[in-house]
N, C-alpha and C positions, 0 to 999 in steps of 0.2 A: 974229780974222778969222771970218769967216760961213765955213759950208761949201762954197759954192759958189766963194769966193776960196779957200780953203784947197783942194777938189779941183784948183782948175785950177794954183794953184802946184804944186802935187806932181804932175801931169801935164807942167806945159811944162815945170819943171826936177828931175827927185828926184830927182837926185844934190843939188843943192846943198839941198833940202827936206828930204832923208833926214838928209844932214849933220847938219843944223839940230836934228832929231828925236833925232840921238847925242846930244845933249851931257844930255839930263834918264837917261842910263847914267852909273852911276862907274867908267870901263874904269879900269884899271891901267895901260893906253896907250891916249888917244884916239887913235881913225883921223885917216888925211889925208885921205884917200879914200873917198868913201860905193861908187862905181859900180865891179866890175871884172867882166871873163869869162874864164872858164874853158873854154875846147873849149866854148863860143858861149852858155855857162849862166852866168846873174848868180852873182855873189857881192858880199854887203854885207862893207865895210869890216874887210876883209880885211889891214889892216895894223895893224889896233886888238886890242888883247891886255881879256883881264876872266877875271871868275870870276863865272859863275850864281849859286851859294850866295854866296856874298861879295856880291854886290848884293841879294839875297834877304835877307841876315842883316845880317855883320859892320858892312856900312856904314851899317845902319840904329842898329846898338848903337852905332858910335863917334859917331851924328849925335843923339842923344837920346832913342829910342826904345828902348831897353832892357828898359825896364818897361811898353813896351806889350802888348800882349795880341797875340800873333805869328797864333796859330792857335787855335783853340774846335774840341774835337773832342764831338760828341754823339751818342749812339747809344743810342737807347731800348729798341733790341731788345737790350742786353743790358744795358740798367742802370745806365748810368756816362758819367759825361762826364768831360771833362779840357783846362785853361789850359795853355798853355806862351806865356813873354813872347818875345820878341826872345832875350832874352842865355840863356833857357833851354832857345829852341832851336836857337839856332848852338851853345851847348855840348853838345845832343845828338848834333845832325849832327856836329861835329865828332869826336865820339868814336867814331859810325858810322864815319864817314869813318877814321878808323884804325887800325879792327880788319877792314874792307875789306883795307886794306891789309895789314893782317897777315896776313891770307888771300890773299895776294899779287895782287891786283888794282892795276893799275897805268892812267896815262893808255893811254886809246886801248881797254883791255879791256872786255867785255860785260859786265851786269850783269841778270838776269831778275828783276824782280820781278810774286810770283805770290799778290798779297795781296789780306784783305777791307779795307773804309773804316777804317782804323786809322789812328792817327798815326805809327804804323813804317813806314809806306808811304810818307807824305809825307816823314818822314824818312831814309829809305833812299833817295828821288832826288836829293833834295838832295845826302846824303854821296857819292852818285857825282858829282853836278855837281861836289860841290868837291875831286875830285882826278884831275878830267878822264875817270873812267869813262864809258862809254856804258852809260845804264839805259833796260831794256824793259821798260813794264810791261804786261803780260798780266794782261786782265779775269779775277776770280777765276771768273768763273761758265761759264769753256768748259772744256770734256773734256779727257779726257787726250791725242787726236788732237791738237786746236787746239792743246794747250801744247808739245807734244812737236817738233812741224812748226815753231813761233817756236822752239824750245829750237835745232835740227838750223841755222835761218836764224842765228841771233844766233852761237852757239857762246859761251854763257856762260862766263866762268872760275864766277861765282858764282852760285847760285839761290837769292831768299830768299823764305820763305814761312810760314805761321801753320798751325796746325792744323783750324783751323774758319772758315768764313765765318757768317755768322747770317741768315739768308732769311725775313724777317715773324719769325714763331716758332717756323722751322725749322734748326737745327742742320746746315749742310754740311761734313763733315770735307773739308781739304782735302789730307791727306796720302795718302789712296790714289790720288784723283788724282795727284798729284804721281809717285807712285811705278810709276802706270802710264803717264805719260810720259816719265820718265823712262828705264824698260827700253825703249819704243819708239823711243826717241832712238839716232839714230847720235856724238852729240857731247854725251853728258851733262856736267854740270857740275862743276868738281874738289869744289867744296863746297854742302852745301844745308846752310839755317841756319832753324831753326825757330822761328819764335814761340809757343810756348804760351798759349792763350788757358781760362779754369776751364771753356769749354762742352766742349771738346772731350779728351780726356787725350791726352800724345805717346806713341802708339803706332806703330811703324813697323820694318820692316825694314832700312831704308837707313840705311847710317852718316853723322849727321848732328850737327851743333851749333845747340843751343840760342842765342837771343838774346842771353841773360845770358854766355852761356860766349863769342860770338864778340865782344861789346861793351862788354860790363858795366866790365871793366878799360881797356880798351884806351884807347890814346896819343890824346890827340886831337891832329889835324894841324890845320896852315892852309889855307889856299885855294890853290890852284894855278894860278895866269895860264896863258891858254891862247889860243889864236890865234881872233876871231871866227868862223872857217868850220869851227873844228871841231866836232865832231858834240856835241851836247848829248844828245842820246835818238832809238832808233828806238823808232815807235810802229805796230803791225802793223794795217793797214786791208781787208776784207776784197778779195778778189782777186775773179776770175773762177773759176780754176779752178786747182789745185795750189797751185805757193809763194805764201802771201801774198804782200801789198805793205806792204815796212819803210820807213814814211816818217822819211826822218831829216833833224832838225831840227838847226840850228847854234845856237850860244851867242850871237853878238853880234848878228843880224841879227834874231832870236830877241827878244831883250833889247829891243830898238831897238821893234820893234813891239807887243811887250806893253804899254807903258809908255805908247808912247802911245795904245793902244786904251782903257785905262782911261781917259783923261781925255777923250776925243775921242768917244767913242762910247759909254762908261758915265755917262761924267761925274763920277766917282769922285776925290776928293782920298785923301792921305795921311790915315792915323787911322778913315776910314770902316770900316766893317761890310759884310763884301762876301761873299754867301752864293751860288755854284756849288752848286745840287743835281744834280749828278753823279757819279761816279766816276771814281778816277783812274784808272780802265782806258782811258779816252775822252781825247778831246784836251780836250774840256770839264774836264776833274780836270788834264789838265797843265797848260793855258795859265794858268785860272779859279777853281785850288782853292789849285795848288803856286806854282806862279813867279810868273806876274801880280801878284797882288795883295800876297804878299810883297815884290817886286820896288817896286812903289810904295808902301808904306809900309801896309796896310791890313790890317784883323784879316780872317784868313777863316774861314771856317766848314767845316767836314769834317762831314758826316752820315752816320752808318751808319745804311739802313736805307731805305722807300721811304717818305714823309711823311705818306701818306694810307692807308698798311697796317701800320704800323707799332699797338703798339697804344691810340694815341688818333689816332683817326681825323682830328683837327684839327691835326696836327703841326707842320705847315707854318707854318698861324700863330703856333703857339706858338712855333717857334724864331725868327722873326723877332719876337717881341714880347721872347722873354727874355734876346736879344743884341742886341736893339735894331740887326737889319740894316737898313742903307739901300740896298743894291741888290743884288734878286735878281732868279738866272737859272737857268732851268731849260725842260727840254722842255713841249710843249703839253700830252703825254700827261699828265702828273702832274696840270696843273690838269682834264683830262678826269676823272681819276679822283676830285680832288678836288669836283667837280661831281655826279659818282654819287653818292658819299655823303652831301653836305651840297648840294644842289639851292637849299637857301632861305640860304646860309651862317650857318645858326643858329652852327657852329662857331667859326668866323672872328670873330661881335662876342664871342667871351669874351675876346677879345686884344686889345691895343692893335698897330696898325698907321701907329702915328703915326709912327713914326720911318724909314719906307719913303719912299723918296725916286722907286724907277724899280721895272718889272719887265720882265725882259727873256724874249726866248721863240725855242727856234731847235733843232736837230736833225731838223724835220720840217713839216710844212705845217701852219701856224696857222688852223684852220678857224675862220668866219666867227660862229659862235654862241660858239664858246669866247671868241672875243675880244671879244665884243658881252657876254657874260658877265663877264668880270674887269673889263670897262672900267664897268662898273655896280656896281662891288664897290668897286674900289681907286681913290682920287681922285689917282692917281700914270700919269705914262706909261705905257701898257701897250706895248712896241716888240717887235717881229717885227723880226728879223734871219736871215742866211744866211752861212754858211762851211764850211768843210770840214777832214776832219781835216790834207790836206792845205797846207794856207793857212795851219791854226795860229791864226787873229784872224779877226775878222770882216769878209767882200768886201760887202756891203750889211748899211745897217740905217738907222735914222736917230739919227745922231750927235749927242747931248743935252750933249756936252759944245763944241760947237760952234754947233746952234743949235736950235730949238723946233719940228722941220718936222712938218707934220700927218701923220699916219699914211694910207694909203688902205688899205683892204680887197681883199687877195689880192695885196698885193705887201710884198716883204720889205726895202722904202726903195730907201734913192737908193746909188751905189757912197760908199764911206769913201774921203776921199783916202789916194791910191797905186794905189788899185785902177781900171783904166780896163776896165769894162764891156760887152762889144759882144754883138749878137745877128747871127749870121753864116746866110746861107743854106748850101744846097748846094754851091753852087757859088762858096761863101764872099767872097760878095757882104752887104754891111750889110744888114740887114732895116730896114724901115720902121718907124715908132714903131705897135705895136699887132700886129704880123707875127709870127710864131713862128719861132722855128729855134734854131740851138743856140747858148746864152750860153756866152762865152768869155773871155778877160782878154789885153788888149792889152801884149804885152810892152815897157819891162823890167817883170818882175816882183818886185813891192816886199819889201822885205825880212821875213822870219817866214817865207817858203815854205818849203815841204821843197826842201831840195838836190841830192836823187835818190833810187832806193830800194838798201835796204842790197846793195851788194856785186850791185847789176844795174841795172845804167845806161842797158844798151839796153833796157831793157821800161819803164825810167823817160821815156825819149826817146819810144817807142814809144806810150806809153799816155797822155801830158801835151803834150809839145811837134810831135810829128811831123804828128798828126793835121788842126792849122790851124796854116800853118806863120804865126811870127810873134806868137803867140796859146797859152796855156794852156786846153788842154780841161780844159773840167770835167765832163763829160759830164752835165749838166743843161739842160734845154730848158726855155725862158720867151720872154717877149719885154719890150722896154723900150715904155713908154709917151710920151706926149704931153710930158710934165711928168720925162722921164728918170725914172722911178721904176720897178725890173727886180722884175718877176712873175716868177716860180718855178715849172713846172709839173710839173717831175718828173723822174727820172733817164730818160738816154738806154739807159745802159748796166744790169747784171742786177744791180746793189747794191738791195734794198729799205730802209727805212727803219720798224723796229720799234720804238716809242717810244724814240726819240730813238737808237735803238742801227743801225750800219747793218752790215746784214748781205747775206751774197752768194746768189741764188737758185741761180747757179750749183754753192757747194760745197753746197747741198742737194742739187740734183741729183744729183752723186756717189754722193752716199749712198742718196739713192732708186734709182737707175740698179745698186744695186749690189746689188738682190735679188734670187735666181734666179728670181722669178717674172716681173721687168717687164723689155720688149723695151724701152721708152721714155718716156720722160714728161719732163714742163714742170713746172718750180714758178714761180709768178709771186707778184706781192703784189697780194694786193687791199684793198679799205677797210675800216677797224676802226675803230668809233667813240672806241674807247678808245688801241689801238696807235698810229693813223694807219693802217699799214699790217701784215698779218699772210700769210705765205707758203702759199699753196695749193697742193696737189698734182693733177695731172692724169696717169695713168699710163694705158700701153697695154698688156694682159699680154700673156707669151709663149705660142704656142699650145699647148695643154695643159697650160697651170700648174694644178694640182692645189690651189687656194686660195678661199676666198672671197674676196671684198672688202672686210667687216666685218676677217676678219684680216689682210687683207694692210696691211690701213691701222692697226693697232695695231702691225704689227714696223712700218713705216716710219716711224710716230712714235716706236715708241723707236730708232728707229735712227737718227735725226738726233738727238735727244736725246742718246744716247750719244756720238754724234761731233762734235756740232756744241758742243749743251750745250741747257739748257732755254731758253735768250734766246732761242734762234730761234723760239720760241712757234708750233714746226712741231706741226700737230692734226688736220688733213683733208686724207685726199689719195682721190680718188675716179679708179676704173676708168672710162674708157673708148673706146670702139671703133678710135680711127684720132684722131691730131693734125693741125693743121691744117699745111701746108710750100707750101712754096715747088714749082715747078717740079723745081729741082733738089733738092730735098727738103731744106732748111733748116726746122724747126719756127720757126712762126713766134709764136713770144714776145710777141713786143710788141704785135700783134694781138691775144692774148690779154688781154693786159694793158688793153688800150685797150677793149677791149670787154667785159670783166666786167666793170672798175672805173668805165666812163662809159655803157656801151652806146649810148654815141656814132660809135662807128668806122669806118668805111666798109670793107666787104672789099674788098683787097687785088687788083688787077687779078693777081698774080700768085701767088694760090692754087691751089693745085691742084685744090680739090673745095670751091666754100661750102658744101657740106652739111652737109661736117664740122662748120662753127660750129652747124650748125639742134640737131646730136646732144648735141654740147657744152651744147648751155642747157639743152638739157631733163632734162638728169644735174644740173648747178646749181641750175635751177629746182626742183628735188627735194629741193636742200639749204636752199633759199632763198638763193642767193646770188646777189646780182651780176642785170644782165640784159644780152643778147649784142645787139646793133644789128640 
């Protein structure tokens, strides 16, 4: 069917669409039932039993695949690549999977993984899927604050981790991290298990087991049937302020929409070459690196390392010519940075590119030159799409395994069926086709959603369902066009979006806010040609802080650096005099936001002083940043 017959079936009937959609899973019990609720929250086919890794793996080994090529791990920055088929790596997971257990991890227990782009990472989720563990993987590259605060949320039985991440051609031990989150943790882990990598030596004071020592022997188990609504993974998204938010994903519903987002939306069969340039700290590495693509039969691609700084600068192509990928996906920012360096792509014709079928593009706004660029490069789709960590699959794109729809510029496609699109006023009333206001999703909400967040349901209800009752916030504002096709404009709420990674301005704030010198300050994102977007400081000192400004802005960039970690690519944060508020003195943010980054904005009938903005630019304008309306 065309896309347009296929949205509206899964709009007028998804129970019986979604149904439809189970049967391409191998459950160990199919469902009866696609649609139920829960205290007034979907749950997908909730009477249907499976095992992740067992769809991932075994079913593929017993159906002919065995000898196919499971996973391709490549990583230039240290030298070494590595095959594992089908049957070599359910036999590893499997052996994971029960020395897990012999570390007494059981269904329903936490599992923290705290790793670089290895194949023990990929491996290590797998082996909790398949004995019903809940695994959290924590990006290697946040501090010892960020791991410790998921460590206190999840209450690991287990934390496993390596010695070293590899950064371009810089060597990060991750073990003092590790051990400085740990002591700051109120609920450390019974066990930490190390991998040793030759960049780094295991050096450490915490009593710990090695890789070899906790797996090497150990039993391998089978798979474990598990009920579709049980928890597959919490994956931590950044919050506002305090406890992240642990989105946790279920196994069958989970299942149900990976499987078909690769056909429907990739257009990807079984056998293909399907390369995620991401990390599995991201939902991109869980949905797109680990499950997805194992789940339907397809070789994936694992990359340590970033493609364009690694050191041949043409990486990108190279891996897609020497694994002959047919469809890759990856942030804007990589081909931005691919574009700095290779402007004429002298790089790109040392490689064959013939074997590239699609490229896909999403974590952040796909600016209009980058895509006018790659669509001059590659004689393949070039598709913009939109999703969240929370969705898990992609809410807009245009779906190539459906039909041929044309691309328009500055919109991120048409909704994928299941997904029902709406752009809501104020007074949550429809907007008109071209109107602005906030995009939201017409519930029921199709199966792959997160199912609440870990162990806080009211801030789940709060933060997702409360706000448009009826309706999934997503707190992104766009509007839908003539032609149904939903523009993107940018987040409502304080998440920025740093090549492809989204981070909170909010928990920067904290840290800025938490130097004896500064009474208050705003960090906002503004444009980065390279990031999309990158976090600014705006601080107001307290009166008689004894500091420069040259200093105060070097501790505040290490001091989000140490707490946050070097991702939040925090650099400039500049004094001065008074912020702009509200009446009742709310700083008003968004204002901010709206007028660095467009200096479009209109002030605010309910400022308290537009002067403030006149003070503001001309401290900007100093830096060259930005211009204020």
């Amino acid at each position: 069917m065309s896309w347009r017959q296929t949205w509206t079936r899964a709009s007028e009937d998804p129970e019986g669409y979604w149904l439809e959609q189970a049967k391409r899973v191998p459950w160990t019990r199919a469902p009866s039932k696609a649609l139920t609720h829960v205290d007034g929250v979907e749950r997908w086919f909730a009477d249907g039993h499976l095992n992740t890794a067992e769809a991932c793996l075994d079913h593929h080994v017993d159906h002919g695949r065995g000898d196919q090529d499971a996973l391709i791990w490549d990583s230039p920055v240290s030298g070494q690549s590595r095959r594992y088929t089908y049957r070599e790596l359910r036999d590893e997971v499997a052996r994971v999977a029960g020395g897990l257990r012999a570390l007494g991890v059981e269904q329903g227990d936490r599992v923290i993984i705290y790793m670089p782009m290895v194949p023990e990472a990929a491996i290590a989720m797998l082996a909790c899927a398949r004995i019903g563990a809940v695994h959290s993987v924590v990006f290697g590259g946040f501090a010892p604050n960020e791991l410790a605060v998921r460590i206190d949320d999840a209450r690991p039985k287990v934390l496993l981790t390596a010695t070293c991440g590899i950064e371009i051609q810089r060597v990060i031990p991750y073990l003092p991290l590790v051990e400085a989150a740990i002591a700051q943790s109120d609920h450390p882990p019974v066990h930490t298990v190390v991998l040793p990598r030759e960049q780094a030596p295991l050096q450490t004071s915490m009593e710990v087991l090695t890789w070899a020592q906790a797996f090497a022997d150990a039993d391998p188990v089978d798979p474990v049937p598990v009920p579709a609504t049980h928890p597959l993974y919490v994956l931590y998204t950044s919050g506002t302020t305090g406890r992240p938010k642990g989105v946790v994903r279920d196994h069958g519903g989970h299942a149900v929409a990976l499987m078909t987002s690769l056909e429907q939306v990739y257009g990807v069969q079984p056998g293909d070459v399907y390369w995620a340039g991401s990390d599995v700290g991201w939902v991109v590495g869980h949905s797109y690196i680990v499950y997805g693509p194992l789940m339907y039969g397809c070789t994936t691609i694992m990359y340590e390392g970033k493609p364009v700084r690694t050191p041949d600068a043409g990486a990108l192509w190279r891996v897609i010519d020497q694994y002959q990928v047919n469809v890759f996906f990856t942030a804007p920012t990589a081909f931005r940075a691919v574009r700095k360096e290779d402007p004429d792509a002298a790089l790109m014709r040392r490689y064959d590119q013939s074997s590239l079928r699609a490229l896909f593009l999403a974590g952040e706004r796909l600016d209009p030159s980058t895509l006018e660029w790659l669509e001059g490069l590659v004689d393949v789709p070039v598709v913009d799409h939109w999703w969240q960590t929370e969705t898990g699959w992609p809410i807009v794109g245009r779906p190539l395994g459906l039909d041929d729809l044309p691309g328009k510029a500055g919109s991120a496609g048409v909704p994928i069926p299941g997904w029902d699109v709406r752009v809501l006023r104020p007074d949550a009333s429809e907007a008109d086709p071209g109107e602005q206001g906030a995009v939201v999703i017409k519930r029921p909400l199709p199966p792959g959603m997160l199912q609440t967040l870990w162990e806080d349901e009211s801030r789940f209800r709060a933060s997702y369902l409360d706000p448009w009752p009826g309706f999934y916030h997503t707190s992104d504002g766009g509007y839908l066009d003539e032609d149904g096709y939903v523009h993107i404009l940018g987040r409502t709420d304080d998440v920025i979006n740093v090549a492809g990674h989204r981070l909170s301005t909010g928990e920067m704030e904290e840290v800025v806010a938490a130097n004896a010198a500064v009474a208050e300050c705003a960090v906002i994102g503004i444009h980065d040609d390279l990031k999309g977007q990158i976090p600014f400081g705006l601080v107001v000192l307290k009166d008689g802080a004894d500091i420069s400004a040259e200093a105060l802005e070097q501790e505040l960039v290490q001091a989000v650096r140490a707490q946050i970690g070097p991702i939040a690519c925090f650099r400039q944060a500049v004094v001065v005099q008074r912020l702009p508020k509200t009446r009742s003195g709310k700083i008003l943010r968004r204002t901010l936001r709206e007028q660095v980054d467009t200096g479009k904005a209109k002030v605010p009938a309910t400022i308290d002083d537009p002067a403030i903005l006149d003070e503001i630019k001309a401290v900007l304008q100093g830096r060259g940043i930005g211009a204020l309306g």
